[in-house]
Every structure is written in C-alpha cells, then in structure tokens.
N, C-alpha and C positions, 0 to 999 in steps of 0.2 A: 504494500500500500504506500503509493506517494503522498507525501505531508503537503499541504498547501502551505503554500509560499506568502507570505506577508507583503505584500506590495501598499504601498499609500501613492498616492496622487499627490502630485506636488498644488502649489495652489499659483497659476499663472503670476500674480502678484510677488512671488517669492522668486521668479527669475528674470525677473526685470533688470533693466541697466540704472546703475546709477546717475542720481540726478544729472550729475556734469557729463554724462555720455549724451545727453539726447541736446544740452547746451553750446551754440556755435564759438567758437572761440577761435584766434592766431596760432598756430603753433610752427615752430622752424622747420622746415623737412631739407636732411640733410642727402646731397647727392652725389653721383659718381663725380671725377673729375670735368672739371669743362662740360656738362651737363646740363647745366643750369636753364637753356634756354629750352631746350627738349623736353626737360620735365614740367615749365610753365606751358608749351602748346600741350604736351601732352592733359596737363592740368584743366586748361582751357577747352581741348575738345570733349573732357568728360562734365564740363559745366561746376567746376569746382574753383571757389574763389580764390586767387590765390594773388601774391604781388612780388616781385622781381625786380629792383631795385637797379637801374642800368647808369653809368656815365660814361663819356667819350672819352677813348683816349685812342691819340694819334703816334701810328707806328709807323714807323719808317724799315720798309724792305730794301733789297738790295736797287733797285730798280723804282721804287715808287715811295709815294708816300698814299698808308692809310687811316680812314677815321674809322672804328669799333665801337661799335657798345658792348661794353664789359660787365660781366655783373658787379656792385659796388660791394655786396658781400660770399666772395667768391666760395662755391660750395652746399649754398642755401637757398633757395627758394620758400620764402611764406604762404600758409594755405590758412582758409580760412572751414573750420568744419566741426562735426559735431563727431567728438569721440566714436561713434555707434556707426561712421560711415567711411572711419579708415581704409576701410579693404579697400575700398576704391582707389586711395590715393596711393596706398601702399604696392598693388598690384602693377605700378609704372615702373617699367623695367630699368631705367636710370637713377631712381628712387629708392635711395639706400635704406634710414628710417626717418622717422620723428623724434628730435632731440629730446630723450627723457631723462628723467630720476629718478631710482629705484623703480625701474621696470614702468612706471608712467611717464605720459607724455608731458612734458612741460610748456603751459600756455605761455602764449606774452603778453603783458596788459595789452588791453583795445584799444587803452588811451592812446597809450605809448606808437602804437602800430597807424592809429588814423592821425597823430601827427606825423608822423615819419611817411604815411603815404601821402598827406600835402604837402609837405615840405620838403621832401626830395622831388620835385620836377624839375625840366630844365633850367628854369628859371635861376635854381640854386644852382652852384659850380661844384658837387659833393666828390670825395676822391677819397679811395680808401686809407685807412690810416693802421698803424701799428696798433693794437689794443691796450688800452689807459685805463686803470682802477683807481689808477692816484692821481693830484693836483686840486688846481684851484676852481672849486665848484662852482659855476654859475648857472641861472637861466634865462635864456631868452623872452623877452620881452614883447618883443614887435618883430613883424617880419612874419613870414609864412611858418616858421619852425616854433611862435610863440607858445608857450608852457614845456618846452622840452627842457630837461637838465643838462649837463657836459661839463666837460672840462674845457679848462681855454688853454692854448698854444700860443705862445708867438714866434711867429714866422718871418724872417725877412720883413719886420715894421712890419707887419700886417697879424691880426686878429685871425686865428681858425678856432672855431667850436668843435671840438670831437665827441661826437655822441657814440656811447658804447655799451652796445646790446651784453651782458652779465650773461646771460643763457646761451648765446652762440658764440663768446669770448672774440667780440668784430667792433672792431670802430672805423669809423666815419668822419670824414671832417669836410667843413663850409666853412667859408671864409666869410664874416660876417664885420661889423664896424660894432666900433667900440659903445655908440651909442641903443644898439640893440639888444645889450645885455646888462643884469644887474649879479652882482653877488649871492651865494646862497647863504643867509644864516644859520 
C-alpha cells in the first residue's frame, strides 16, 4: 500500500516578486569591450529605455583626420527597467551584467541620472576624466547641470567640474565658469 503524499498549494501571493522588482528604476549594464553602441541599438530595438552618454573626439589617422562619438563612460551603457524584466536586457549578446552588490543589482538615483541626461548634450563640452572620490566639493548652481555635486579641477586657468558616478567608479568632467558654482557645506 502507497502512503499519500502531503502536498499543500502554495498561495499565489507567497510567490510574488518583491516590491522593487515590478519598480522602474536606472541601473548600469556593464558591457563587452567597444560595445557600447551595439548594446544601446540592440536596447532600442527591444523598446527598452536606456541612455549612452557620447562626446566627440577627433582622431587623426595616418592619412586623414576623424571626428567619433565615443562613449563618455566607456564600458556602460544605462537602462532604465523594472527588476522583473531583466531577461530581456540581459539576453543581449554584448551584454555582460548589471553592476550589482551582493548578488543585486544596484540602482542609480533618478535624480542623479535625469540631471546627467540634461546636462550632458552637446551643448556641454563633457570628456572623460580619471575617477575622483576626493577634493573640493561643490554644486552647480545655474546652467543645464544645476543640482548636480562634483569636485572642481583646475585646468590651464580654467574651471572643470568632475562629476563621479561611486557605482561604476567613472568620472566626467565640463568645463564650466566660476560663477556657476557654489561651495558645498
């Protein structure tokens, strides 16, 4: 005689995703080398938000001179998405992971990300910089970049802000005027 088996039903509620899985959020996606523009179309043709941060820089070959758009933070691509729909993004074949900690992903503020997507367009002269955790903290004030934090450089008499993403260890610098900035206390 076979003994019957105990089974219970689980209760659909009890395999749910947590709250911040079904929440949209920034998060870095880190990619193969030189990458970076392949996995924004590829990003783009799956209808997935995403931003890629380019500036020009002019190279000179043997024979010619060229102008490039480079990515500003080379190796990364930003998506915008809701934990619960990863597979999608992660399924892109130049698409290495999602910058986490301890096995989750790690968001980037949204503050932080929709000023850095107004404020990096042409307009601004952005170019990539060495990464800075130290100096003299200030924030911008006026200008397209206004409420972002940084450190300040000086350059050849001229003012750069380096803004420096902590999560993908990348900074960024604009050359900005003295009067756009205040001190942070």
């Amino acid at each position: 005689m076979v003994a019957a088996a105990s089974f219970q039903w689980m209760n659909p509620a009890e395999l749910s995703l947590p709250l911040g899985y079904a929440e949209q959020r920034w998060y870095a996606a880190y990619t193969c080398a030189n990458h970076e523009k392949r996995v924004a179309a590829e990003l783009g043709a799956r209808d997935v938000e995403h931003y890629l941060p380019l500036y020009r820089s002019m190279r000179r070959w043997r024979d010619r001179r060229v102008r490039l758009d480079m990515p500003l933070f080379p190796g990364y691509v930003f998506v915008r998405l809701a934990l619960r729909d990863k597979l999608r993004v992660l399924q892109i074949p130049s698409l290495v992971h999602l910058v986490s900690f301890n096995g989750q992903p790690a968001a980037l503020s949204d503050d932080e990300m929709e000023v850095l997507r107004r404020g990096l367009t042409e307009q601004v002269s952005a170019q990539p910089h060495p990464y800075l955790a130290v100096g003299r903290r200030v924030r911008v004030v006026s200008g397209p970049l206004t409420g972002l934090e940084g450190i300040i450089v000086r350059k050849k008499n001229r003012v750069r802000f380096v803004i420096s993403l902590n999560l993908i260890m990348r900074s960024v610098s604009v050359e900005l005027d003295d009067a756009d900035i205040a001190p942070v206390s």
